[in-house]
NULOGU-684373 format. One record per residue (C-alpha): residue in three letters; x, y, z. Coordinates in steps of 0.02 Angstrom, whole numbers, plus 32768, in hexadecimal, padded with zeros to 4 digits. Example, Ala and Ser with C-alpha at 12.3 -4.5 7.8 and 13.67 -1.06 7.14 Angstrom:
BEGIN
ALA82677F1F8186/SER82AC7FCB8165/
//
This chain:
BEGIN
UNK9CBCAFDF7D7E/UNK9CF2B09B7D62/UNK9D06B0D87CAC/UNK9DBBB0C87C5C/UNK9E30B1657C76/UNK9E38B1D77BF7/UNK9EC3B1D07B73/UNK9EF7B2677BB4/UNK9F20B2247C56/UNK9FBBB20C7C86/UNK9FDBB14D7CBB/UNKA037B11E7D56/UNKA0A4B0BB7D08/UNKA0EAB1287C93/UNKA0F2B1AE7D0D/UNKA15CB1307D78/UNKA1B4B1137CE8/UNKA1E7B1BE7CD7/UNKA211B1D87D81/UNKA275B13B7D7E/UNKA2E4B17B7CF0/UNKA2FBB2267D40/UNKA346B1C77DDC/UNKA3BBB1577D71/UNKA3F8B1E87D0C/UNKA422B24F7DAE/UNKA4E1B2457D87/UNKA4CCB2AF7CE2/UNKA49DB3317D4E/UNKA3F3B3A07D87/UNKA374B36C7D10/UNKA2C6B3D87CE6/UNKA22DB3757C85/UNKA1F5B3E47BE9/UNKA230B4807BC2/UNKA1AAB4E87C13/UNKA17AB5117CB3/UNKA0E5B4B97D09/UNKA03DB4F67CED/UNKA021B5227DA6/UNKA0ACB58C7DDA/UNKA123B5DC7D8E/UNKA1D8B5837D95/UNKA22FB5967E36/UNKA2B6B4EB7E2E/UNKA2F9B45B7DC7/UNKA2F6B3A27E0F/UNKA393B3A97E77/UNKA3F1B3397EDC/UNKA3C1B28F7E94/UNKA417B21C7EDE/UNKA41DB16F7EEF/UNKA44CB0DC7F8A/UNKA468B17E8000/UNKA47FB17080BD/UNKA3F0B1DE80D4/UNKA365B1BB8112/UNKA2DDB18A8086/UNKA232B1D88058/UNKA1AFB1488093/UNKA0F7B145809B/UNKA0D3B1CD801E/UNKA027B1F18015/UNK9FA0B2747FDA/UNK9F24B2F3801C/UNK9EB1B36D7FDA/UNK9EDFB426801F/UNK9E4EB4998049/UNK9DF9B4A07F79/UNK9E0DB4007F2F/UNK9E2EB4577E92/UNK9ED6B4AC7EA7/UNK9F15B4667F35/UNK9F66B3CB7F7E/UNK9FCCB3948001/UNKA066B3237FDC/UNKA099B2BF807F/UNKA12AB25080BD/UNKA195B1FC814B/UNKA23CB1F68185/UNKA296B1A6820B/UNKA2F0B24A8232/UNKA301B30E8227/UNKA331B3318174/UNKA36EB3BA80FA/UNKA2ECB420807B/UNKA252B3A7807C/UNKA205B3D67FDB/UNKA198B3B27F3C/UNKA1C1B3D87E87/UNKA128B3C77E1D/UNKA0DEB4007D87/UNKA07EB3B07CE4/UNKA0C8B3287C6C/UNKA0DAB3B67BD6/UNKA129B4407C4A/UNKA18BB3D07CD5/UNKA1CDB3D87D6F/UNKA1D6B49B7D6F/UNKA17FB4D67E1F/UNKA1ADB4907EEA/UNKA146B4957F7C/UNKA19EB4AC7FF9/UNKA17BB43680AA/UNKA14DB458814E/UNKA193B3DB81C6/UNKA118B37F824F/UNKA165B30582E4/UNKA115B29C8379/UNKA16FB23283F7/UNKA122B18083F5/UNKA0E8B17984B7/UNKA113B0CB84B4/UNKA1B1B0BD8461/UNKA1F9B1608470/UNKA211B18583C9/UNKA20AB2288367/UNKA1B3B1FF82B7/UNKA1D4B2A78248/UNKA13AB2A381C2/UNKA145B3358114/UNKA0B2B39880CF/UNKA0E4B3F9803A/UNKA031B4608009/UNKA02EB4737F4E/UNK9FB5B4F97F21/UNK9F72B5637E86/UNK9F57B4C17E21/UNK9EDFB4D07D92/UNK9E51B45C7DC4/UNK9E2CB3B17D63/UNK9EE4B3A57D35/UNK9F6AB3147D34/UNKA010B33E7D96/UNKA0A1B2DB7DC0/UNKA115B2FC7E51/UNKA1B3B2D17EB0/UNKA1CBB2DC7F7E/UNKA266B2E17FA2/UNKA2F2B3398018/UNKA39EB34C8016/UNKA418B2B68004/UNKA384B2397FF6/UNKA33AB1E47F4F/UNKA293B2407F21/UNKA1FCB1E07F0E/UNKA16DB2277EAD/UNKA0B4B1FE7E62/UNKA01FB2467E11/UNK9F87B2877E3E/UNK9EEAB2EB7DD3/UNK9E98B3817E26/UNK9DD5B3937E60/UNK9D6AB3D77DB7/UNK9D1FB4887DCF/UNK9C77B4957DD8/UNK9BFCB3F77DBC/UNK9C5AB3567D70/UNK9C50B29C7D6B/UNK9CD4B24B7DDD/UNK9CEBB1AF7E45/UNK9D13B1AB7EFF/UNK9D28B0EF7F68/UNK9D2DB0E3801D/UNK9D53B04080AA/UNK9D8CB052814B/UNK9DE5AFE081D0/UNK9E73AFA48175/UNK9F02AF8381DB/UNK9FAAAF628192/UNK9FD8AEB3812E/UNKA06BAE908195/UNKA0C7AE4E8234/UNKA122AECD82A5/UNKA196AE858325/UNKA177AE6B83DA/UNKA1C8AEE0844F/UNKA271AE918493/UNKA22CADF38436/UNKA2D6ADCC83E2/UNKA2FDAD4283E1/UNKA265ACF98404/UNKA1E6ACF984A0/UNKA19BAC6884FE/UNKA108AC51846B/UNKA199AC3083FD/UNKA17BACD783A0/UNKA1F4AD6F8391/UNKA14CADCD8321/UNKA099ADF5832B/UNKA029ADFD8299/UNK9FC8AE9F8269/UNK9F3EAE8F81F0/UNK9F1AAE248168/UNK9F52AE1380C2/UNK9EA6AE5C8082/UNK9EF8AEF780CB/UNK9F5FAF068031/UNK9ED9AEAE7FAA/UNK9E67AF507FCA/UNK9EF1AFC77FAD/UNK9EFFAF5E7EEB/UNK9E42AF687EF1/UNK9E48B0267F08/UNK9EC2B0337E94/UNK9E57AFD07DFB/UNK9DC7B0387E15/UNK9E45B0EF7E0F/UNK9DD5B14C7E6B/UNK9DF7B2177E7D/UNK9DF5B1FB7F32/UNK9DF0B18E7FB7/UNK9D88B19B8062/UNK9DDBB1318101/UNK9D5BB1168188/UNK9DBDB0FA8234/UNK9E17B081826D/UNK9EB4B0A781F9/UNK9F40B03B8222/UNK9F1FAFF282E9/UNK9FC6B02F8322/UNK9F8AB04983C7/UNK9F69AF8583D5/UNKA00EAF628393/UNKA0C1AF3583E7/UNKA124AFC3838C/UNKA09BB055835C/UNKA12AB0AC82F1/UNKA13AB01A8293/UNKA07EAFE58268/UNKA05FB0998233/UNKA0E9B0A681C0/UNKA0B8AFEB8174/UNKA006B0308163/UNKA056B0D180FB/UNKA0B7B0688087/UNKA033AFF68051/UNK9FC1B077802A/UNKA048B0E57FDE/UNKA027B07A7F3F/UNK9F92B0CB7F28/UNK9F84B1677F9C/UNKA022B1AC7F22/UNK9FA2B1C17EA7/UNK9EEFB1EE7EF6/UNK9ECEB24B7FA4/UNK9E9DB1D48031/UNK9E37B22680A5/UNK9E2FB1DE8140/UNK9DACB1F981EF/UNK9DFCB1CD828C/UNK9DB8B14982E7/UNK9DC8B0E88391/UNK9E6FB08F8366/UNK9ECCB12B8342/UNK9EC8B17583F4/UNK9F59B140843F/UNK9F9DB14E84F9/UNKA02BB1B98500/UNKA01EB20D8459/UNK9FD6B2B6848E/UNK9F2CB2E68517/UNK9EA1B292849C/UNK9F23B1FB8454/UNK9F2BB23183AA/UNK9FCBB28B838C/UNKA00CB20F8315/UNK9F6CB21E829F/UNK9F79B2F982A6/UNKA01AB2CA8272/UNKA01EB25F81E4/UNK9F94B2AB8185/UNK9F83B36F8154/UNK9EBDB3868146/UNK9E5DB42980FD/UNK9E33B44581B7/UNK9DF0B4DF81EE/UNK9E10B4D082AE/UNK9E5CB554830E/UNK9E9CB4E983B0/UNK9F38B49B8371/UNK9F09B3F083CF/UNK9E58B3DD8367/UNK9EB4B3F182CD/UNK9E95B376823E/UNK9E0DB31C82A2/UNK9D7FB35C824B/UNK9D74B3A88199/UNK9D0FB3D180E9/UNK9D36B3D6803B/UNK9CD5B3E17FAF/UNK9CF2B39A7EF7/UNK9C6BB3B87E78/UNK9BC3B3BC7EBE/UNK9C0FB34E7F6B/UNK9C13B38D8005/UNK9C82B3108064/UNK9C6FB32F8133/UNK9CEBB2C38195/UNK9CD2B2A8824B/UNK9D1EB27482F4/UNK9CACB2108343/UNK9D04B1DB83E0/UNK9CE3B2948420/UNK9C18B25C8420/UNK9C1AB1B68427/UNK9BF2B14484CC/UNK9C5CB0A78496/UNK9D24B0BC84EC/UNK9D77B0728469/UNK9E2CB0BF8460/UNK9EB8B0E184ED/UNK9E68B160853A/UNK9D9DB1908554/UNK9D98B24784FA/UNK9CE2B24C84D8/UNK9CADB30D84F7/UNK9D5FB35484C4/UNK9D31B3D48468/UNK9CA1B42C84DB/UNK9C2AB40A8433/UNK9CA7B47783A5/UNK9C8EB3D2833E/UNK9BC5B3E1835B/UNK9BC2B4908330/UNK9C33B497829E/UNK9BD1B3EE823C/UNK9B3EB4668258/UNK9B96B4F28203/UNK9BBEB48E8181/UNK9B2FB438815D/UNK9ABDB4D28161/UNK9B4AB52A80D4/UNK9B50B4748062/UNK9A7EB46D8053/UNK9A7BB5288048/UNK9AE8B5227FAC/UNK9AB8B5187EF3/UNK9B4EB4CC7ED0/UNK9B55B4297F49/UNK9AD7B3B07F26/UNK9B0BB3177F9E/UNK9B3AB321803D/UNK9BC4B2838075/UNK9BE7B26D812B/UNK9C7BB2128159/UNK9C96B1BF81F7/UNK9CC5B119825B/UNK9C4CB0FC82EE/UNK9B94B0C382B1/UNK9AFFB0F582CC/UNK9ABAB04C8276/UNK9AE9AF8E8297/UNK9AA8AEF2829C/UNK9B4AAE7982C8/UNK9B37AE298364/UNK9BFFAE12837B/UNK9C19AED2834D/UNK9C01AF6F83A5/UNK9B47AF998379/UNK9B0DB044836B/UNK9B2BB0EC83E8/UNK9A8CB1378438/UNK9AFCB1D48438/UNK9B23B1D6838F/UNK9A6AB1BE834F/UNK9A4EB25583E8/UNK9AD4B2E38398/UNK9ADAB2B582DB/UNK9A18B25E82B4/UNK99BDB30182C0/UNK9A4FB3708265/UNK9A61B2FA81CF/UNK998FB2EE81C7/UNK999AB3B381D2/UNK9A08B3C6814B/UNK99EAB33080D2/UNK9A82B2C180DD/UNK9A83B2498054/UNK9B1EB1CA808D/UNK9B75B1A0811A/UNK9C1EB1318100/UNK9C5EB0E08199/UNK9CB5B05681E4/UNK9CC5B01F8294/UNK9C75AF728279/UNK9CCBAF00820D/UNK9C4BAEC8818C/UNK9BD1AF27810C/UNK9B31AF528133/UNK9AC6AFE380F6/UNK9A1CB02A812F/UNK9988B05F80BD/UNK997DB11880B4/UNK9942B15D815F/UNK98FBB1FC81AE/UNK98D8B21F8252/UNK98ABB18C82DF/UNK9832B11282FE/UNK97A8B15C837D/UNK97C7B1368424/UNK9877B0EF840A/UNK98FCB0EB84A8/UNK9974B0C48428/UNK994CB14183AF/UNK993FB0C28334/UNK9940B101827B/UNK98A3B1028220/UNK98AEB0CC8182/UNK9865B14880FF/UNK9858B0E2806A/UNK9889B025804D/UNK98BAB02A7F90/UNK996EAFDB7F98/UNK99A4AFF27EE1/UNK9989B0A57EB4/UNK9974B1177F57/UNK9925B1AB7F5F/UNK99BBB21A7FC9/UNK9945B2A57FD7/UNK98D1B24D8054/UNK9964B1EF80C3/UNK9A11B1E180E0/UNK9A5AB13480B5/UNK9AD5B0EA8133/UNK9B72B06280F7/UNK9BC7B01B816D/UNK9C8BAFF4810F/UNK9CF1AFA9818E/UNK9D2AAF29811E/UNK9DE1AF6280FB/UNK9E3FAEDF812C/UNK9E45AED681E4/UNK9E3DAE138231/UNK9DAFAE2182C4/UNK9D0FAE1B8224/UNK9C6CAE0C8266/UNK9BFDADFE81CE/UNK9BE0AD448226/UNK9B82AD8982A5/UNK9AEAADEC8248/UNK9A48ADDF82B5/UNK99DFAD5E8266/UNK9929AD7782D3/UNK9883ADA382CA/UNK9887AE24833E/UNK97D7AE65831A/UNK978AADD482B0/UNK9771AE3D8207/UNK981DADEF81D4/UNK989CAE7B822C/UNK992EAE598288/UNK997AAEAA8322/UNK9A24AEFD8352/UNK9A57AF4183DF/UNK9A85AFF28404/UNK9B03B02E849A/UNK9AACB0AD8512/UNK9B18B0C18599/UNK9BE3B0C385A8/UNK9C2AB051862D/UNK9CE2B03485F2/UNK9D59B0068562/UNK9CFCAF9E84ED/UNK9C67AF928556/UNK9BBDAFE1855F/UNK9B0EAFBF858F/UNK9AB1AF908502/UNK99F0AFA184CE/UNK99ABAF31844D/UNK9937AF7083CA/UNK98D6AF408334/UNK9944AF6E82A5/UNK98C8AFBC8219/UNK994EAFF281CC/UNK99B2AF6B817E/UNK99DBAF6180C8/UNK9A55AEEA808E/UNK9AE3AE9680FA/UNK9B85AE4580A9/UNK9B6DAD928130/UNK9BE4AD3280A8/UNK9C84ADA38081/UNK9CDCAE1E8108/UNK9D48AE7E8097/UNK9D2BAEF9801E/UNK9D11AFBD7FEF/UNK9C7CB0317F96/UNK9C8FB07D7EF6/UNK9C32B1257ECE/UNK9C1BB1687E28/UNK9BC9B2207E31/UNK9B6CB24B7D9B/UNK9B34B2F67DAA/UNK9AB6B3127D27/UNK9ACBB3947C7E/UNK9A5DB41D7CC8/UNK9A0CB47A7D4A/UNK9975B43D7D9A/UNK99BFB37A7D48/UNK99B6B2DA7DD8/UNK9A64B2AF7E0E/UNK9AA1B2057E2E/UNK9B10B1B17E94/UNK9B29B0FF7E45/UNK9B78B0917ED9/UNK9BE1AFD77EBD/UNK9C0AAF787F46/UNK9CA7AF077F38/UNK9CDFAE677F83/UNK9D8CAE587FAD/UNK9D91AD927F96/UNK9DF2AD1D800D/UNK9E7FACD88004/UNK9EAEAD177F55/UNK9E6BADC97F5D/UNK9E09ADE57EB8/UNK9D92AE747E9F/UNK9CD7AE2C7EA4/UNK9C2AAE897E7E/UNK9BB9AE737F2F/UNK9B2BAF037F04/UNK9B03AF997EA4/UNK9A8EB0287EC2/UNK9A6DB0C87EA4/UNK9A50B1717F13/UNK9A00B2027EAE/UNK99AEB2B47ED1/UNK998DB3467E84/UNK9A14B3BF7E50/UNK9A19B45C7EC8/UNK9A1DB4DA7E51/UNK997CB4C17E0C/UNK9938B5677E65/UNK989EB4FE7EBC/UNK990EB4DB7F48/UNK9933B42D7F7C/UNK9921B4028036/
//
């Protein structure tokens, strides 16, 4: 488990506590925290307009992102059901109060389905000072402010913890369409997700990571009778803990859906505000970087290489390679730098799997990204996609003579990995999502020296549906075949000086059914060689 807080910290529940009396004293009047001004701007507003049981329309689904530099910036994000006044945040630090606002800038989509205009909030708060506790309220006029906490990124190189899942789904029901009363099946509502959905958000929540990484497959609106409704479900579970910490999601398959925009994904571009750096307003958000400490984390959009048609709408090739040439960029700048040690890619598609009753891997995956993350050294790759863990030994470059390009592994230590020497793939797809597949690992002797097989999709033929090549899987480390829920744990110690070896100490957790305890699967370790040792490093 993660190390305790520090005393300095502040706690969520006294924050809340705070907040909470703020709200109930509205009547007295506009009400400031401290008598100073916060630390990161200088005082522009009081907390105004608290009110309480108004007609307005609420703040819902409030949730973090990092801006741009983890360190002084962060995005503050919320919902409403209609146009409203002033969307703002009023933040500052528990000794100098609510003295600064950011204000919001104001995002809509029309559900293609429904119809309906969902207006979504992104107040940027910037020139933070960097490993720093803040609290703050969203709010806008008429309408009871909500609020949270979150710490900044540390400057420079620092021990923190990051988690990551994907697949999650949302631990509800959501009524059929015209379904009231009920249909023919006796039913007037459909069930999402499952309630591990909501378990992983506690989980999350016990371990307090600085940030969270979301691998695809957010929510499944687009399988849902009322999309509006399953995203905004999704939002307010995770709300209890993306108040607090930045989740930072990849798009995957289920978030392209038909109506909402050319490539499906308006409702995603909308609900989150990314540190993208894409010009063409309808490839914002789908691909980004930040950094914190000596991380470099790269999150893709893998439906635009991918063979698999898993969404609405086929969009592979949508961005005439921008994606393929900007991860290059990227990567050559992270391994140039004396400053970024490890290299984290985040995506949903695989490029390793060995469930039978899954997806499998994409030959055109292992085509655009195997020789870029060799090139450049990638030490982890996070996805989801399949709904089960798995993880390959380290890996670098392909078994000779391979139609499937099938990842050779470069060492077969599974306990402490040498990250130098391969890139480690975990497949996290256990976030709460019904359809598991950790029952259907390949059990084989595919080549009689004790390896199985898995199968790999080579061609595209149609939604969910692809010609598929099997192969000898040389590549398998450990598979989860007993428990399909549950998230990975990262705790980045980054040595005490230049030229030290940095580690990456990994826990993978069980979400346990039906009662949804936290349980210890595996632990293991990633380590390398700090960058800035001046002998270079890859």
């Amino acid at each position: 488990m993660s190390e305790e807080p520090k005393q300095t910290r502040i706690s969520r529940r006294n924050a809340l506590g705070l907040f909470g009396a703020t709200v109930s004293g509205a009547a007295a009047g506009p009400l400031v925290l401290g008598a100073g001004t916060a630390e990161a701007m200088p005082a522009t507003s009081e907390v105004t307009g608290l009110t309480t049981g108004s007609p307005t329309t609420p703040v819902q689904g409030l949730h973090l992102t990092f801006g741009a530099d983890p360190r002084s910036q962060m995005v503050v994000s919320w919902v409403t059901d209609a146009a409203v006044k002033n969307p703002r945040v009023v933040y500052g630090t528990l000794s100098g109060g609510f003295g600064s606002t950011a204000h919001a800038k104001t995002k809509t989509y029309v559900d293609g389905t429904s119809g309906r205009t969902v207006w979504v909030h992104h107040a940027l708060i910037s020139k933070l000072k960097a490993d720093t506790d803040y609290l703050y309220a969203a709010q806008h006029d008429g309408a009871t402010p909500d609020a949270g906490t979150f710490h900044t990124a540390p400057s420079g190189r620092a021990p923190f913890t990051f988690t990551s899942f994907g697949d999650q789904g949302a631990p509800s029901v959501t009524w059929k369409t015209g379904a009231n009363p009920a249909d023919a099946s006796g039913r007037d509502f459909e069930p999402n997700a499952t309630p591990a959905a909501a378990d992983i958000v506690t989980g999350i929540e016990k371990v307090g990571p600085l940030f969270h990484l979301l691998n695809g497959d957010l929510c499944y609106a687009n399988t849902g009778p009322d999309r509006v409704r399953v995203w905004r479900d999704f939002l307010t579970n995770n709300s209890r803990s993306a108040r607090f910490r930045p989740w930072m999601p990849a798009a995957g398959n289920h978030e392209i859906e038909l109506g909402n925009g050319k490539l499906g994904l308006d409702a995603y571009q909308t609900y989150f505000e990314l540190p993208s750096t894409e010009t063409q307003p309808e490839l914002d958000n789908l691909w980004y970087s930040f950094t914190v400490g000596s991380v470099k984390v790269i999150t893709l959009q893998n439906d635009e290489i991918a063979l698999q048609e898993g969404g609405d709408i086929y969009i592979k090739g949508y961005s005439g390679g921008r994606q393929l040439a900007w991860l290059e960029k990227e990567l050559k700048s992270a391994r140039a730098s004396k400053d970024i040690d490890w290299i984290v890619i985040c995506m949903h598609q695989v490029m390793i799997s060995s469930a039978t009753a899954a997806n499998g891997a994409d030959l055109a995956l292992r085509e655009a990204y195997g020789p870029l993350f060799d090139k450049y050294g990638v030490d982890l790759v996070v996805c989801g996609h399949e709904h089960d863990y798995e993880r390959s030994l380290a890996v670098r470059g392909v078994v000779p003579g391979s139609v499937t390009l099938t990842p050779n592994p470069s060492q077969t230590a599974l306990d402490v990995i040498e990250s130098e020497h391969g890139t480690t793939h975990m497949i996290l797809g256990g976030g709460g999502v019904s359809g598991i597949t950790n029952n259907s690992f390949t059990t084989d002797d595919a080549d009689g020296h004790g390896h199985h097989s898995a199968y790999v999709q080579t061609e595209h033929v149609g939604k969910f549906n692809s010609v598929k090549e099997q192969e000898t899987a040389v590549w398998i480390g450990v598979r989860d075949a007993e428990h399909p829920y549950g998230f990975a744990e990262f705790n980045v110690d980054p040595g005490r000086r230049p030229g030290d070896m940095t580690r990456i100490h990994v826990t993978y957790y069980n979400i346990i059914t039906p009662t949804g305890e936290l349980s210890v699967f595996e632990k293991f370790t990633l380590q390398r060689r700090r960058s800035d040792s001046g002998h270079g490093h890859h």
